[in-house]
C-alpha positions as CSV (number, residue, x, y, z in Angstrom):
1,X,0.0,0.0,0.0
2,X,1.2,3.6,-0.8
3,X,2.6,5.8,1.9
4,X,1.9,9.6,1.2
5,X,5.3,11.4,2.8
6,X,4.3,14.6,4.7
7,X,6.9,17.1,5.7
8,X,7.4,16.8,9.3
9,X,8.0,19.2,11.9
10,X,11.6,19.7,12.9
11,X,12.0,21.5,15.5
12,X,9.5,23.2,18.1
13,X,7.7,26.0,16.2
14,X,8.3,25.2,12.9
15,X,5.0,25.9,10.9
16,X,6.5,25.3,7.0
17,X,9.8,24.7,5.6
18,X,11.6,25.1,1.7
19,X,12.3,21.8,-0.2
20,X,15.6,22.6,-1.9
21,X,15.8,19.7,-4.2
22,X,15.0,15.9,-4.3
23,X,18.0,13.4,-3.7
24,X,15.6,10.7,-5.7
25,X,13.6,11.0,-9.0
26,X,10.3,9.4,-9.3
27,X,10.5,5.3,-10.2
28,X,14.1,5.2,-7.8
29,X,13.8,2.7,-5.2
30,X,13.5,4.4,-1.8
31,X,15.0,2.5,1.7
32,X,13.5,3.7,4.7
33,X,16.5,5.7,6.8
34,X,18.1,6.9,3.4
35,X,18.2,10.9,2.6
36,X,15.7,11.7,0.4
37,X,14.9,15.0,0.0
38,X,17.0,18.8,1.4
39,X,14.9,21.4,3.5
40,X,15.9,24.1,4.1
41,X,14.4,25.7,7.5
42,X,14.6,28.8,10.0
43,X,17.5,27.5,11.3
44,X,19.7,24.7,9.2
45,X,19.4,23.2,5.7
46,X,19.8,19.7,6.3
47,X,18.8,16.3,4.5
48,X,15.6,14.5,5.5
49,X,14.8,11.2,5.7
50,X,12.8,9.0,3.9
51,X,10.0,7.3,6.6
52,X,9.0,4.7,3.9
53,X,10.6,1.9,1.9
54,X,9.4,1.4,-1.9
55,X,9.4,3.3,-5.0
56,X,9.5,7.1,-5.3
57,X,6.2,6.8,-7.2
58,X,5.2,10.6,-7.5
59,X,6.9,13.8,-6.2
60,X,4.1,16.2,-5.8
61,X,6.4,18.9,-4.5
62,X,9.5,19.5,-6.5
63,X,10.9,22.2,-4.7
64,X,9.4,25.6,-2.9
65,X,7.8,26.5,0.8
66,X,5.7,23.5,1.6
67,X,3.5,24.3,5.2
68,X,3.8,21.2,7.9
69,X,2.3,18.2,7.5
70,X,2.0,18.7,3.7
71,X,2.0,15.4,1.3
72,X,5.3,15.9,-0.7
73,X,5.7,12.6,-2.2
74,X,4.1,9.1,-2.5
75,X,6.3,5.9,-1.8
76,X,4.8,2.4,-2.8
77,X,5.5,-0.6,-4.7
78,X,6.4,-0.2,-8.4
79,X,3.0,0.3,-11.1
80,X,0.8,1.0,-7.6
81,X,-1.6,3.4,-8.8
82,X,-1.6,6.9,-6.8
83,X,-3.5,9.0,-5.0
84,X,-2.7,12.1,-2.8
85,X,-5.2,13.1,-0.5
86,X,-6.3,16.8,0.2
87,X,-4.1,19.5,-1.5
88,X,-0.4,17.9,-2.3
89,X,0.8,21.5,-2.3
90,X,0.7,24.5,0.5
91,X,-0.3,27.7,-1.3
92,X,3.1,28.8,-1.6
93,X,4.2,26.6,-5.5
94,X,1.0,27.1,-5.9
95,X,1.4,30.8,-6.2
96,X,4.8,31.0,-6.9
97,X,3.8,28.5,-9.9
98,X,1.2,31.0,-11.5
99,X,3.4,34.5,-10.6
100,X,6.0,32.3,-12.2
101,X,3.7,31.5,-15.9
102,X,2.6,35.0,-15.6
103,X,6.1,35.9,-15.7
104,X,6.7,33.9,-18.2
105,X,3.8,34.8,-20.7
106,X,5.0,38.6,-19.5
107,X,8.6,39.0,-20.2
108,X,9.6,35.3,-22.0
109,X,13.0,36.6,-23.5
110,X,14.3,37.7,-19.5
111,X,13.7,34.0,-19.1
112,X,15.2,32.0,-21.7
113,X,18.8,30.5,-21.1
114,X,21.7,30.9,-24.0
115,X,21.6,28.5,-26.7
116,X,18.1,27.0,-24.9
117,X,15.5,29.5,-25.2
118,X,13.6,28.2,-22.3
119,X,13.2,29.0,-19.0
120,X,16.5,28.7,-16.3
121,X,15.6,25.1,-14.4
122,X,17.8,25.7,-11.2
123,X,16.9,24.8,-7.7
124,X,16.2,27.5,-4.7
125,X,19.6,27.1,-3.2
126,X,21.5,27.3,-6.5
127,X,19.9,30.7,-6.9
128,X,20.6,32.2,-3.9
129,X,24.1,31.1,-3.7
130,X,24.2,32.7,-7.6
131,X,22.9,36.1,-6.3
132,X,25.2,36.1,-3.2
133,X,28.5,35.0,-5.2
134,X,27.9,36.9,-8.6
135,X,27.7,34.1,-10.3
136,X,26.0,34.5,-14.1
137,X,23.3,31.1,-13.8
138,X,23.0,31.4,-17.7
139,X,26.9,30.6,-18.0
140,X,26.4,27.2,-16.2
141,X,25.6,23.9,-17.3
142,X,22.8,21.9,-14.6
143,X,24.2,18.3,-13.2
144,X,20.7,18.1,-11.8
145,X,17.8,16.3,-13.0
146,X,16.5,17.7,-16.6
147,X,19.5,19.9,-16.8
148,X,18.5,21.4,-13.5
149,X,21.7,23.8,-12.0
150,X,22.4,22.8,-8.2
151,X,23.9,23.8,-5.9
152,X,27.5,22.5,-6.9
153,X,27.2,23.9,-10.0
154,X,27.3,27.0,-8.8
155,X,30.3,26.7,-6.5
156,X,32.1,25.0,-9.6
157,X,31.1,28.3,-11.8
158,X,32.8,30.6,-9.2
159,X,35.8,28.8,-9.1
160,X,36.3,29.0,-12.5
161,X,35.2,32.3,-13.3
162,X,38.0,34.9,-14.6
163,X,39.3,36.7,-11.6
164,X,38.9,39.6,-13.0
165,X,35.4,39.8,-12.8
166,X,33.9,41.9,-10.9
167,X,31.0,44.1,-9.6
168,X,30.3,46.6,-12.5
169,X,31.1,50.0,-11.1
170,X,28.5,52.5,-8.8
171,X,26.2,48.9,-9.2
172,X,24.2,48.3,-5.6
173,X,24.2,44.9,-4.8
174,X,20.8,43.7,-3.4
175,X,21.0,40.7,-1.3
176,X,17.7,38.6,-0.4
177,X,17.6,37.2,2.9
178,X,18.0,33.4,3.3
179,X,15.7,31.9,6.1
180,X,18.9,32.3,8.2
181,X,19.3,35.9,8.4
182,X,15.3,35.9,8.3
183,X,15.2,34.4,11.6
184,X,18.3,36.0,13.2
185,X,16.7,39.4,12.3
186,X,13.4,38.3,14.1
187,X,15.0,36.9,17.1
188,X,17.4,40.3,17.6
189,X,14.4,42.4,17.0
190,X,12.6,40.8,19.8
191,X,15.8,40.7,22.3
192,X,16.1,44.2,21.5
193,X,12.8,44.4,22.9
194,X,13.1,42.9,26.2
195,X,14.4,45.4,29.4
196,X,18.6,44.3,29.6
197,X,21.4,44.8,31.8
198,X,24.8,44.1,31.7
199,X,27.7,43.4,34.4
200,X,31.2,43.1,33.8
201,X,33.9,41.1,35.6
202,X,37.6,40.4,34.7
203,X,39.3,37.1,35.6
204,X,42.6,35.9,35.9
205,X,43.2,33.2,33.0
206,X,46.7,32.1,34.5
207,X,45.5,28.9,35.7
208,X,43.1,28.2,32.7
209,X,45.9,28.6,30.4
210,X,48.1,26.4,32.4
211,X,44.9,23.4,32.4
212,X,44.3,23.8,28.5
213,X,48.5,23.3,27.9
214,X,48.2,20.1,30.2
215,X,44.9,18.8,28.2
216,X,46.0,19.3,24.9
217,X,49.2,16.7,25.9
218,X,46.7,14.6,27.4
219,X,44.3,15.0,24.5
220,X,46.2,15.7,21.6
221,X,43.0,14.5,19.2
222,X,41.0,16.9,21.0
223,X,42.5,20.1,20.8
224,X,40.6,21.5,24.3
225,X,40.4,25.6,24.1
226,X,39.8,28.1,26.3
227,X,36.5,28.1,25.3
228,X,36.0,24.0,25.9
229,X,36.9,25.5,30.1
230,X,34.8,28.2,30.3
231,X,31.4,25.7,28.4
232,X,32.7,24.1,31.4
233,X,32.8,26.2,33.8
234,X,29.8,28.2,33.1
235,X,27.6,24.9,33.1
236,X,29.2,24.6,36.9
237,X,28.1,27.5,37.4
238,X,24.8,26.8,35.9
239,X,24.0,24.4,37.9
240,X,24.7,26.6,41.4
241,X,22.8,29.8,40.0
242,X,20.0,27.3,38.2
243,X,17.7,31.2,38.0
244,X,20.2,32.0,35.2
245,X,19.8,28.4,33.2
246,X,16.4,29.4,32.1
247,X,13.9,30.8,29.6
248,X,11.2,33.7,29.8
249,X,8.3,32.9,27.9
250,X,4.6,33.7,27.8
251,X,5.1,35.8,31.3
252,X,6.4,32.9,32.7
253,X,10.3,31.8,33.5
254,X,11.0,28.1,33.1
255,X,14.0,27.1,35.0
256,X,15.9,24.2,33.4
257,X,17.9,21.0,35.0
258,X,20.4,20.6,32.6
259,X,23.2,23.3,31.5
260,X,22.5,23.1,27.4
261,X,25.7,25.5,26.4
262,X,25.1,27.3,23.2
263,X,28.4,28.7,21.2
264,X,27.5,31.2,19.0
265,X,29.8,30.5,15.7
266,X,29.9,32.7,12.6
267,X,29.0,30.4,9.7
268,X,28.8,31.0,5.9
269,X,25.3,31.2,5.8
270,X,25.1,33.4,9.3
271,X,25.5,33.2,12.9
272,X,23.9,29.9,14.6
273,X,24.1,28.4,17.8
274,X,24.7,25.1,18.2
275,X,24.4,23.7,21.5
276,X,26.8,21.5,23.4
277,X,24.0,18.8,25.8
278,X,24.5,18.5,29.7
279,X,27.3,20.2,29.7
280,X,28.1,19.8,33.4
281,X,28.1,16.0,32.9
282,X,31.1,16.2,30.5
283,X,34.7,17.0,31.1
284,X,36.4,19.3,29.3
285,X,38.2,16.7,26.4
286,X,34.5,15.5,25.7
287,X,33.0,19.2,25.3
288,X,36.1,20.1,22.9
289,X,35.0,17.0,21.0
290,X,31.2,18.2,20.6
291,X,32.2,21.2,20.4
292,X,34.5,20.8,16.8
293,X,32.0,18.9,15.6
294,X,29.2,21.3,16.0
295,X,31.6,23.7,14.4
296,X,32.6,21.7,11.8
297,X,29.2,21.3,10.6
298,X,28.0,24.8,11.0
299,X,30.9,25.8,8.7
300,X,30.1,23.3,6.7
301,X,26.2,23.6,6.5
302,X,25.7,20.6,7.7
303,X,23.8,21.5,11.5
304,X,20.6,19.1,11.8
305,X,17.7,20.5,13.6
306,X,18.6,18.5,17.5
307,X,22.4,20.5,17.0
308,X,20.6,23.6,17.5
309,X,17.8,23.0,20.0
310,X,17.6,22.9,23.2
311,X,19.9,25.4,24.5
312,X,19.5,27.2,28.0
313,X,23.0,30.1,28.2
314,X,24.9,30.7,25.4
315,X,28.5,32.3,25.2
316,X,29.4,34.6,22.1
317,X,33.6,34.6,22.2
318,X,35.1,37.1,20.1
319,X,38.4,36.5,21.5
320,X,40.0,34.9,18.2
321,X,39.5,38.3,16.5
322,X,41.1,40.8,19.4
323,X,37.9,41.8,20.6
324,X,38.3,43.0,24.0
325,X,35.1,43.2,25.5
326,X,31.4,43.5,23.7
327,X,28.2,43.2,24.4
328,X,26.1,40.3,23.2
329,X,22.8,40.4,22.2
330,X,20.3,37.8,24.0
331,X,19.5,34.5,22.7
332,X,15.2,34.8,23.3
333,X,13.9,33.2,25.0
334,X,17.3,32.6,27.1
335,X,17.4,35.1,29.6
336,X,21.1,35.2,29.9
337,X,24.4,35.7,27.4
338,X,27.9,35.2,28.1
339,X,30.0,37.8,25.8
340,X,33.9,36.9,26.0
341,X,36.4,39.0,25.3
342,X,40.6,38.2,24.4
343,X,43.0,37.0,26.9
344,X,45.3,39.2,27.5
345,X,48.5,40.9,29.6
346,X,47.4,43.4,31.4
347,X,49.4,45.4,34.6
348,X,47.7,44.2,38.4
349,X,49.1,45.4,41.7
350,X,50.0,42.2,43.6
351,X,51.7,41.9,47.4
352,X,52.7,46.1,47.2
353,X,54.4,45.8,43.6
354,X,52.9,45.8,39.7
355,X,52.7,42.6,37.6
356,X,51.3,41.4,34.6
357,X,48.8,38.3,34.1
358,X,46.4,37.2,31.4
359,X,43.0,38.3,32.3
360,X,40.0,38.0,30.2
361,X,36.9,40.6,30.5
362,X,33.3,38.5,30.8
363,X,30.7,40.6,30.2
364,X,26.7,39.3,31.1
365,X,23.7,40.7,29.7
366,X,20.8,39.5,31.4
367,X,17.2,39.7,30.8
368,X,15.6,42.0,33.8
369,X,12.2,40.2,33.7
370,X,13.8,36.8,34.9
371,X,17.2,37.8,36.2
372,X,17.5,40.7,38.8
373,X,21.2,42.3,39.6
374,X,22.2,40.8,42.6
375,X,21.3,36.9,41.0
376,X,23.3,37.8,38.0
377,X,26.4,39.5,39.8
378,X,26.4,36.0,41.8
379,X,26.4,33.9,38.8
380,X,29.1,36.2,37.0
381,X,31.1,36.4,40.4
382,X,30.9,32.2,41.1
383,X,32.2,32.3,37.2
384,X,34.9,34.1,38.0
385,X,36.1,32.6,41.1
386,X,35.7,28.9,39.3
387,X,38.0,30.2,35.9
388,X,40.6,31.5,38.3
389,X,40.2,28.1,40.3
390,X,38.9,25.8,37.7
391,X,40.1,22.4,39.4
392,X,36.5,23.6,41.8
393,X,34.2,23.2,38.9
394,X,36.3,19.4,37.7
């Protein structure tokens, strides 16, 4: 019997999502388990599933916004005869399907291709990454289905492209935002929103420096960083100050168990937070371990949907860059962020006489509906007591 295949729901909140492309064409055997379609939602673009074995008998959405719980395909034994029930498609192919013939009646010679004189077949992503890269979509030849240019074809036209091209002069370049930046302009706009305050504490790293030295000889595979202590460190702290490790939402604050550590990391396709589970539970060589793979695969594109949820604190280090202290933005609904700044030397008095140490400036912001000053001074201050003594947090 014929299974229809609905798009599921990802994540918590997640009303519609983008198929990108199909990773089978109709009459390809299907195994349950195996990839068979990209999404691309608010957060990641990742591969999904196929929740059925058989034969890819129809596709009824090829590509577009699809709303949850849409029929997108049929899987069922080869020659079974098919039937979708209710609307296969969510209103937005549908209208982007007759805006597109309008189009096309409109203005056909805007949409021909060179030495084709038909329309450009190239799926969502290709085009986007087209726009953002400058690259020309009628210069490429599609490895996709039909002749369809992907995604790859794209990265393989920018790479051999003439150097020499470039933006023509006095041209603005208009970029359209991806889903990404869609949802990281949302979720700013309503942290912006919420009544903040900051506090600011330096610590002395001398001891932190000295630990990460000793665990990269112990763990040479894992390469522990500063930032592997302080995921540490902070979910010890966490766990003492639990009014911190929570979330404000609906006029209510919902105080977690667990210390989910977010790491803000700047990605190709915009800033994400992938977050490192239970941190508290982990020591600092298996944090460095989740923690390069969740990096690895933001750089990469590759996040999946349980990378990024979850989280309860995050901590935004701009350290790498020089960045001495900042201010982060909240994570909503988190009521807390951790913004680190670099290590570095800096002149103390000590016993009567001046010295230097490496000290690194922490700065909190907090979210005044959940957190008042004197909770979030304690937290900051237990931080900085545990980085400059971190054997209390191990």
């Amino acid at each position: 019997m014929a299974t229809e295949i609905k798009l599921p729901r990802l994540g918590q909140g997640m009303e519609s999502g983008t198929i990108v492309k199909w990773l089978k064409a109709e009459g390809e055997s299907v195994e349950k388990g195996e990839p068979l379609y990209e999404l691309d939602t608010d957060k990641v673009t990742q591969e999904v599933e196929a929740d059925a074995s058989g034969v890819l008998l129809k596709i009824a959405v090829p590509e577009g916004e699809v709303e949850v719980g849409t029929t997108i395909a049929v899987v069922g034994e080869q020659g079974e005869e098919v039937s979708i029930s209710g609307n296969g498609k969510s209103a937005a192919p549908e209208k982007a399907k007759a805006e597109t013939a309008k189009t096309e009646q409109a203005v056909p010679t805007q949409l021909s291709t060179a030495g084709q004189g038909g329309r450009i077949r190239a799926s969502p992503l290709a085009r986007r990454l087209a726009r953002e890269r400058g690259v020309d979509l009628e210069s490429l030849q599609g490895s996709g289905p039909d002749g369809r240019i992907v995604a790859e074809d794209v990265e393989r036209g920018q790479a051999s492209a003439p150097a020499a091209a470039q933006v023509p002069a006095r041209q603005v370049e208009v970029r359209q935002l991806t889903s990404i930046r869609k949802t990281i302009a949302r979720r700013l706009t309503q942290a912006w929103e919420a009544p903040v305050f900051q506090l600011v504490l330096s610590a002395d790293m001398t001891r932190v420096l000295g630990l990460v030295e000793q665990l990269r000889e112990r763990h040479p595979d894992e390469r522990p960083t500063v930032t592997d202590v302080l995921t540490r460190v902070a979910a010890a702290a966490l766990m003492q100050h639990r009014d911190v490790n929570a979330h404000f939402v609906d006029n209510e604050i919902r105080i977690y168990p667990t210390a989910n550590v977010g790491i803000a990391v700047a990605a190709p396709q915009g800033l994400v937070v992938p977050v490192v589970q239970s941190a508290e539970r982990l020591t600092i060589a298996e944090i460095a371990r989740a923690r390069a793979g969740l990096v690895q695969r933001a750089r990469d594109n590759k996040l999946q949907q349980a990378d990024l949820d979850g989280g309860t604190f995050t901590i935004s280090n701009l350290g790498m860059f020089g960045i001495e202290q900042f201010v982060a933005v909240l994570n909503p609904p988190q009521v807390a962020i951790l913004a680190v700044g670099a290590t570095e030397d800096r002149v103390v008095a000590r016993d009567g006489a001046f010295a230097t140490q490496p000290t690194m400036t922490l700065t909190l912001t907090c979210d005044h509906r959940a957190i008042d000053g004197a909770v979030g001074a304690d937290f900051l201050r237990t931080l900085k007591e545990t980085l400059e003594q971190p054997a209390l947090a191990l």
